[in-house]
N, C-alpha and C positions, 0 to 999 in steps of 0.2 A: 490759312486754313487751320482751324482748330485742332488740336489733339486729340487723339482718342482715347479715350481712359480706358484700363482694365476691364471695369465694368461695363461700359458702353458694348466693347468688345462679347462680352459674357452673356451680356442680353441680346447681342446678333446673335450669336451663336444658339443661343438656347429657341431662336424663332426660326433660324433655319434646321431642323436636325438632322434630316435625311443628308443637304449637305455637309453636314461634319461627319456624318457616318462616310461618305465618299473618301472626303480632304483623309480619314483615318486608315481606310482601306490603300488608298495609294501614298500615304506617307511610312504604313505598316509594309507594304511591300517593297516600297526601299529602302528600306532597315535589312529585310529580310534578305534582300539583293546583295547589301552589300556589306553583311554580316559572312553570307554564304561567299565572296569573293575576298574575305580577309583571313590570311594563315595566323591562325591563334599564338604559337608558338615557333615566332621567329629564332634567327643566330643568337640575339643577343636577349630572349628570351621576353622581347615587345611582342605586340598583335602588328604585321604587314599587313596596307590594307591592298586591295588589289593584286593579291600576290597569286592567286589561285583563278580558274577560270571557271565559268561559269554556262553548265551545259543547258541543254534546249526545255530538259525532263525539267530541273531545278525552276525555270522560268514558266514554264506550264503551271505546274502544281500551285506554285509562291500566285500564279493571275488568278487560278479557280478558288484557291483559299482565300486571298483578300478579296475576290469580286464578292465570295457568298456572304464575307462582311455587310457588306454595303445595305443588308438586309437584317443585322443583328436587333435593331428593334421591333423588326414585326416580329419575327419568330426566334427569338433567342436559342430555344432548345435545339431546335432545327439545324441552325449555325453554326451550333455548338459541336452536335453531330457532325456535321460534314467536317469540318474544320479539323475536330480529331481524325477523322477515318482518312483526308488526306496526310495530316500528317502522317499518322503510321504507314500509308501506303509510301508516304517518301522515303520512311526507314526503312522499307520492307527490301524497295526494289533499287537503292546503293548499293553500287556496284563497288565498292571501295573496298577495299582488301584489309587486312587486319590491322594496318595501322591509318585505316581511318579517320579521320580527324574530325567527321561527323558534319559533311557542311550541310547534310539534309534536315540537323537539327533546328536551323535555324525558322523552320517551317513552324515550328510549334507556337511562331509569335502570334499566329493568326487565331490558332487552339487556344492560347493564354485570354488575349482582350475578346473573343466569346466568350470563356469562361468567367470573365469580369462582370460581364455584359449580363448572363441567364443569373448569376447570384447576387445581384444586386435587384433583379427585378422579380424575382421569387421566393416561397417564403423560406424560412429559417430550417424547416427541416430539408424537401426538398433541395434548397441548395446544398446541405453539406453533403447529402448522400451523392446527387448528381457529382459536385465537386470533388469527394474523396472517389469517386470510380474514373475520374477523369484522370486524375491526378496517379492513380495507379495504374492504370491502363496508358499512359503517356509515356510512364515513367518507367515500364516496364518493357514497354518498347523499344526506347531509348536504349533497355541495357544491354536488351536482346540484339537488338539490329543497329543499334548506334558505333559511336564510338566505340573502339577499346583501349587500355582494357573497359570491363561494365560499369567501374566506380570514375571514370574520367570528369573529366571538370563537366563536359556538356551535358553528360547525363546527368547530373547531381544539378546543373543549374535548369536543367526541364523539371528536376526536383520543385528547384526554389520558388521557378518564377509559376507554375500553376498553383501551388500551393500561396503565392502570397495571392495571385490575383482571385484564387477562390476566398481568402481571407480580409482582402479588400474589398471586395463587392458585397460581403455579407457587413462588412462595419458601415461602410456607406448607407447600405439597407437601413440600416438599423439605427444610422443618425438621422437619415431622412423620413423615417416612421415616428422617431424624437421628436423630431421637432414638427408633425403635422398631430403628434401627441396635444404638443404644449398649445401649440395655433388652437388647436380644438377645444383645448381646457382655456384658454382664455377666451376665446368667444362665447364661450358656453358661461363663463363666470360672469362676462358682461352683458349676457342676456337675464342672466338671473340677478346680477345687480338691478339692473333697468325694470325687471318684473318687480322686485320687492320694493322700489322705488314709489313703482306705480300704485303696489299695494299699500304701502306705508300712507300713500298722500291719500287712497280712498279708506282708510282707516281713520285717518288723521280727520278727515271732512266728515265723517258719520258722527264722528267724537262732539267735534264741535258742535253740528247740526242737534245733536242730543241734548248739549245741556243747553245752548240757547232754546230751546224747544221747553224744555223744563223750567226755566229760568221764566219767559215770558208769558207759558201758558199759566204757571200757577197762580202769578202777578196778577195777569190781566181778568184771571178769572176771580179772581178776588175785585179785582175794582169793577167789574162787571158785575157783580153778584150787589157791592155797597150802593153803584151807581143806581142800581136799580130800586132798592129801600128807599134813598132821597129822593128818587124819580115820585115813587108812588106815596111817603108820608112828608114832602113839602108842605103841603098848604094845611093841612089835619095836626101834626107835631114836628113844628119845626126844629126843635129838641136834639129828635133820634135824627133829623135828618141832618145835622150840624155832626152828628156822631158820626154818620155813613160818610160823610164826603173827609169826617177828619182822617177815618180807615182810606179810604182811599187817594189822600194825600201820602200816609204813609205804606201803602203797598205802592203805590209809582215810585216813593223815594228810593224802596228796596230794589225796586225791578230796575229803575236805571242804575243805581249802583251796582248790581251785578253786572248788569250788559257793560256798562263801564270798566271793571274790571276784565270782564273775558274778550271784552274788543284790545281794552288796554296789552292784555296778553299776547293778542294776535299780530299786535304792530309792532312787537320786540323783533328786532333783528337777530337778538343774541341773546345771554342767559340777562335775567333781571338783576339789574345792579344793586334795588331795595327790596325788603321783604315784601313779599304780597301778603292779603288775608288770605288766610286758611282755607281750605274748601270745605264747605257744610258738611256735619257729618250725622253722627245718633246723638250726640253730645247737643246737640241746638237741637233735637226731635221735640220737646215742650215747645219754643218758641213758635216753630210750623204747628202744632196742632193747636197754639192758643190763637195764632190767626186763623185758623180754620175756626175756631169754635167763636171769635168777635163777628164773623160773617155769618153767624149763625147754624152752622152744624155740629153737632152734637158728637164728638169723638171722647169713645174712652180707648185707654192708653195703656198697653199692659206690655212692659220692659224691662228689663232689667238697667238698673242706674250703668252708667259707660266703666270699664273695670273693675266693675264688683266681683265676676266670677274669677281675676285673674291671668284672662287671655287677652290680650290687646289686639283688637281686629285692625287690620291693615286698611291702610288708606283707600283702598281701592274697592276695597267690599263696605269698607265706613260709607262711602260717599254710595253708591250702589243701591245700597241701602236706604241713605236717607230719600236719594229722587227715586226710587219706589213707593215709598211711601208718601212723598209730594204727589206725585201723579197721580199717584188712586187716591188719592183725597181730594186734587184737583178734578179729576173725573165724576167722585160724588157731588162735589158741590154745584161743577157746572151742567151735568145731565138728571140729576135727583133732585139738586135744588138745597135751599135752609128748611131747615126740619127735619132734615133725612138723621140717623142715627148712624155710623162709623163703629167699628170696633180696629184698631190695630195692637196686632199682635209681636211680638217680636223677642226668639230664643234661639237657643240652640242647642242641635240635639244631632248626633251621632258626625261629628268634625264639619259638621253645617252649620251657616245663620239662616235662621228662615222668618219671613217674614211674609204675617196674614192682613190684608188688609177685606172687610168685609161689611156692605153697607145694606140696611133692609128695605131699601127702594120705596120708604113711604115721604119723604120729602115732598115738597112741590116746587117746578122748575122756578128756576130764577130770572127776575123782573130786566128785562133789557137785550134777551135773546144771547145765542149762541155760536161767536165767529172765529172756535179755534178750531172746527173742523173735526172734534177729536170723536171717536164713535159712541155710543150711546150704550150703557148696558142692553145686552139682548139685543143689538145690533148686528150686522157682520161684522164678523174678524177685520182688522189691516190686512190689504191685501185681497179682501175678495170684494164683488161685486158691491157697489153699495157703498163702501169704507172709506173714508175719507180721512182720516186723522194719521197721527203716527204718536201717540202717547203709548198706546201697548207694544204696536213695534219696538218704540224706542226703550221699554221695558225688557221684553225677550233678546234686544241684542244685547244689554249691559250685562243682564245675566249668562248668555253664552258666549262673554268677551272674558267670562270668569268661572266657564267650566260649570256655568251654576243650571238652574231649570225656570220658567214662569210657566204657571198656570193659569189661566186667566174666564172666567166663562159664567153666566146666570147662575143664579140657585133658583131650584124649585118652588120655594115657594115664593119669590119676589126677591130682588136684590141682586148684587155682583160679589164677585169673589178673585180677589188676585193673594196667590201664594206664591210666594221665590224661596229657591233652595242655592246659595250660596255656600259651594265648599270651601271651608277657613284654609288648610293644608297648602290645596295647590295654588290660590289666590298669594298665597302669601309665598312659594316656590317661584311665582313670573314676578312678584313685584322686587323679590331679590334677584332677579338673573337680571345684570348687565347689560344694557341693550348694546 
């Protein structure tokens, strides 16, 4: 047969409790028994055990005080009551003469592990006041009606032992509030890890979704726009049409090299062992608007050259930036068409970069139709009835991933209008704080 361990033990115990309240009530009472039949102060100044006898009163009292144990978990305070009030009645009605030796003291064992019992399961104020009226009313008894003389060992150890067992039930309290503290604070940190987790990865998947969306829309609508010139002046100038299909040899070279790179990114396990290219910024803004104007639309450019005024914009509003202004020029050319006129704008004024892009909708659409989905000036928004795209979505969240604003909507008399308000300050306060 196996051994039982400690612990084996600890967890019986803990699943029966009412039986250990029993096993404590009748092992209390024979403590109590035979405490009360031991002369403290024998010949040779040892405890006799057995030496003294043991009347009918003593065995009463000692059965009613440990039976009302047996109940110290439903009702503690109750228990605790009675348990004191026989005690003192045991002091009261000792018949023991002046030299007393106080066997009714031993009653008080049952007053003490109630007293254990209510201030461990109560709160912190509560127990001390409950415990220090016990403690005094116990002890006061004792001096009165106990032993003598008042200061005797018995009375001074009805002293000790209410006074620790109020002082142990309130530390036990108090580790066991500890520690369903700490339980608390770590589940509660593991659910908030697991939450930020989960918001991390749907951050992380909006990110990516954004710039391949940017990346392929601009591309494909450029080689949509050339395909469609060669479509219609092949067999008339075969010339310009040798021009369109070389544009769009070189916008796929671009579009898979990006995709290339940000898939390349995706499949690192770990940090990149070699430099990657840079990520586009205002710095390459001519390069994007001279393919926009070899597809034919008409964009004038009004910037300031990258560091001229002094402030170096952070990589995160650079890049922000530049696919703002990709997208609304993708958007002119694939919903307006070649023809259309473009104005972008870009400065900054009051610890903002802002940037206007602005087209006057007289283009004509482009030769080979439209299959990025994205909405149409004077269309619905993203997100309402109707909308199909997510190029301005994917505008408005770069901007409120940076504290910034988009504005986006018709003008009156023909045309769209996107304006972003990018604050430099706090853009540059997240891309320094440590993640």
């Amino acid at each position: 047969m196996p051994a039982v361990t400690l612990r084996e033990i600890r967890e019986r115990l803990r699943a029966h409790p009412h039986a250990v309240d029993v096993l404590l009530a009748m092992g209390t009472f024979g403590c109590i028994l035979l405490s009360a039949a031991t002369e403290p102060h024998g010949p040779n100044a040892s405890p006799h055990f057995a030496e003294r006898g043991i009347n009918g009163q003593t065995v009463l009292l000692a059965a009613l005080a440990c039976g009302v144990l047996t109940l110290r978990r439903r009702a503690p305070l109750p228990v605790l009551m009675l348990t004191s009030l026989i005690s003192v009645i045991a002091l009261v009605v000792d018949t023991g003469t002046a030299a007393n030796s106080g066997r009714q003291t031993t009653l008080v064992f049952a007053a003490v592990i109630a007293l254990y019992t209510f201030t461990n399961t109560t709160g912190r104020t509560t127990g001390w006041r409950v415990g220090a009226t016990t403690v005094v009313v116990l002890t006061g008894a004792g001096m009165l009606f106990g032993a003598r003389p008042w200061y005797a060992q018995e009375n001074l150890g009805i002293l000790a032992w209410t006074g620790l067992a109020a002082a142990v039930g309130e530390a036990v309290r108090n580790r066991r509030a500890f520690v369903a503290a700490i339980r608390e604070r770590a589940e509660r940190a593991e659910r908030t890890r697991e939450e930020e987790a989960r918001r991390r990865v749907a951050e992380e998947r909006m990110r990516i979704a954004r710039e391949l969306h940017d990346v392929v829309a601009h591309h494909i609508a450029l080689v949509n726009v050339q395909a469609g010139v060669a479509s219609h002046v092949m067999d008339q100038r075969p010339d310009q049409a040798k021009q369109a299909l070389a544009h769009v040899r070189e916008a796929s070279r671009h579009a898979l090299g990006e995709l290339q790179t940000t898939v390349g990114l995706l499949r690192q396990s770990g940090e990149s062992a070699a430099p990657t290219e840079p990520a586009p910024g205002l710095a390459v803004l001519d390069d994007l608007v001279a393919g926009f104007r070899r597809a034919g639309l008409s964009v004038d450019l009004s910037a300031p050259p990258p560091g001229e005024d002094g402030q170096k914009l952070s990589s995160a509003v650079d890049l922000t930036a530049y696919r703002v202004v990709q997208e609304a020029l993708t958007n002119v050319q694939k919903h307006v068409g070649s023809g259309a006129h473009a104005e972008v704008g870009i400065g900054r004024a009051d610890g903002a970069l802002e940037i206007t892009v602005v087209d006057d909708g007289a283009g004509h659409a482009a030769q080979g139709g439209d299959d990025t989905g994205d909405p149409e000036p004077g269309d619905p928004e993203p997100g309402e009835p109707g909308a199909g795209g997510h190029g301005l979505v994917g505008m408005r969240e770069r901007a409120a991933a940076l504290h910034g604003e988009c504005e986006t909507g018709p003008l009156p008399g023909g045309g769209f209008r996107v304006h972003v308000r990018l604050p430099l300050e706090t853009a540059a306060r997240r891309e320094e704080t440590p993640a």
